[in-house]
C-alpha positions, -999 to +999 in steps of 0.1 A: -447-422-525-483-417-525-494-382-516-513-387-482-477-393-468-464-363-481-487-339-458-479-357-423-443-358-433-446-316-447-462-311-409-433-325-391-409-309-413-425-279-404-428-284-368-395-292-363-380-263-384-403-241-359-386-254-332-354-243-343-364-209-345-384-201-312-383-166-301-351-144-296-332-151-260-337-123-236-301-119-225-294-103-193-264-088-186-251-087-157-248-053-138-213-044-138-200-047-105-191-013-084-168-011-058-167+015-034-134+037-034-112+031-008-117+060+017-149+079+019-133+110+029-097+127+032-102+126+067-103+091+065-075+089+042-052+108+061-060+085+094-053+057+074-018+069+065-012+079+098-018+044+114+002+027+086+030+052+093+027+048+129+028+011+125+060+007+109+079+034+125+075+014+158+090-019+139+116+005+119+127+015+157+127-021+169+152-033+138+174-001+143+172-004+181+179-040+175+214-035+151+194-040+119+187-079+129+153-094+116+146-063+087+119-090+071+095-078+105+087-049+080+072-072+052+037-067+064+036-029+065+059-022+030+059-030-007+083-057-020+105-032-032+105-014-001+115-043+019+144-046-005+158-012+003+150-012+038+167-045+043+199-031+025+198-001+051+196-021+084+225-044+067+246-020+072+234-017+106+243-050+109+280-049+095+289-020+113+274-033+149+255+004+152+220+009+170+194+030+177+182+044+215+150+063+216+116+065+195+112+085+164+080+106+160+058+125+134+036+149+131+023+175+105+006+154+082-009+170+053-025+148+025-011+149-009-032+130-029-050+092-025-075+072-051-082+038-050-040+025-058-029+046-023-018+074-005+011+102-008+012+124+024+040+146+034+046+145+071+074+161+095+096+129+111+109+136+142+145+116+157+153+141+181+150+113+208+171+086+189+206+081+196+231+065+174+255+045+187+286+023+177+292-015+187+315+000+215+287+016+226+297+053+219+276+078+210+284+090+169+248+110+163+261+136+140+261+170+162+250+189+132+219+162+126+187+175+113+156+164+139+128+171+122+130+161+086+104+166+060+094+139+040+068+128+010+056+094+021+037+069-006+018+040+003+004+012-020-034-002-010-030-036-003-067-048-002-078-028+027-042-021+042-015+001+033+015-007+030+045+020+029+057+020-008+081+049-007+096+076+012+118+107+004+131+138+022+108+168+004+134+197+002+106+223-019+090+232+011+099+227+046+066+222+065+085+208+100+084+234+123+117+236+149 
C-alpha cells in the first residue's frame, strides 16, 4: 500500500477512536423523593384517631343493633385481620339471635404513640346506654357489667385513612373515670 494512503486512513482511525471516548457523562441523580409524615402534629394525630374510632363505632352499633347481620360493613374502617375477628364476634350474634339497643360512646383519649405505619391511643369506651337483648326480646345485660372500659386501640395508615387494626381492654391503668 503506498504510503500517502496510510495518513488519511491513520486520521480516520484516529477520529473515530476519539469518538468513542468523548468526555465523561454528567450523571444526575435523581433527588430522593421525601414524603411528608403522616400527621404534622399530635394534635392532629389524635383527631385522626378519634374520627376513625368514631366512624366505626357507629357501624359496630349498627351490626350489633342489627343481630350481627352484614359484619363486612366494617371492611372500610379495619384491617383484614380485624375484619376476621370482628366478623367471628357478630356470628355469634347471629346464632344466638342477640342485639344491641343504644349507642356506645368514648372519651378520654390520650395518644400513645403514631409514625408514619399508624396510631395506638388508649381511650375510655363507654356502653352504659346499650342494652343486650335475646331473640325473645329479653333483657340479659350482665347486672354486674363494666360501662366504661379502658382500652389500647391500634390503627394501621391506609394511605391517608386509618383503619382500626386492633383493640384490647388496658388493665395497667384505669384512665375511665365512673
Amino acid at each position: 500500500m503506498p504510503r500517502h494512503l496510510y495518513l488519511p486512513a491513520a486520521a480516520v482511525l484516529i477520529f473515530a477512536i476519539a469518538g468513542c471516548h468523548g468526555p465523561a457523562p454528567h450523571i444526575t441523580v435523581p433527588p430522593t423523593p421525601t414524603s411528608a409524615p403522616m400527621f404534622a402534629s399530635d394534635e392532629e394525630a389524635l383527631a385522626a384517631a378519634e374520627a376513625a374510632y368514631g366512624a366505626y363505632l357507629a357501624v359496630s352499633d349498627a351490626i350489633s343493633s342489627e343481630g350481627g347481620a352484614n359484619p363486612e360493613r366494617l371492611r372500610d374502617f379495619v384491617t383484614d385481620e380485624e375484619l376476621v375477628q370482628s366478623s367471628a364476634r357478630f356470628e355469634e350474634f347471629e346464632l344466638t339471635g342477640n342485639r344491641t339497643q343504644g349507642a356506645s360512646t368514648f372519651d378520654t383519649l390520650l395518644l400513645q404513640r403514631y409514625d408514619d405505619d399508624g396510631i395506638t391511643v388508649y381511650l375510655c369506651l363507654d356502653v352504659t346506654d346499650v342494652r343486650v337483648f335475646d331473640a325473645g326480646g329479653v333483657d340479659i345485660t350482665p347486672p354486674d357489667r363494666s360501662n366504661r372500659i379502658p382500652l389500647e386501640v391500634s390503627f394501621g395508615a391506609q394511605g391517608n385513612d386509618l383503619q382500626l387494626s386492633g383493640s384490647q381492654v388496658w388493665a395497667e391503668v384505669s384512665y375511665c373515670a365512673d
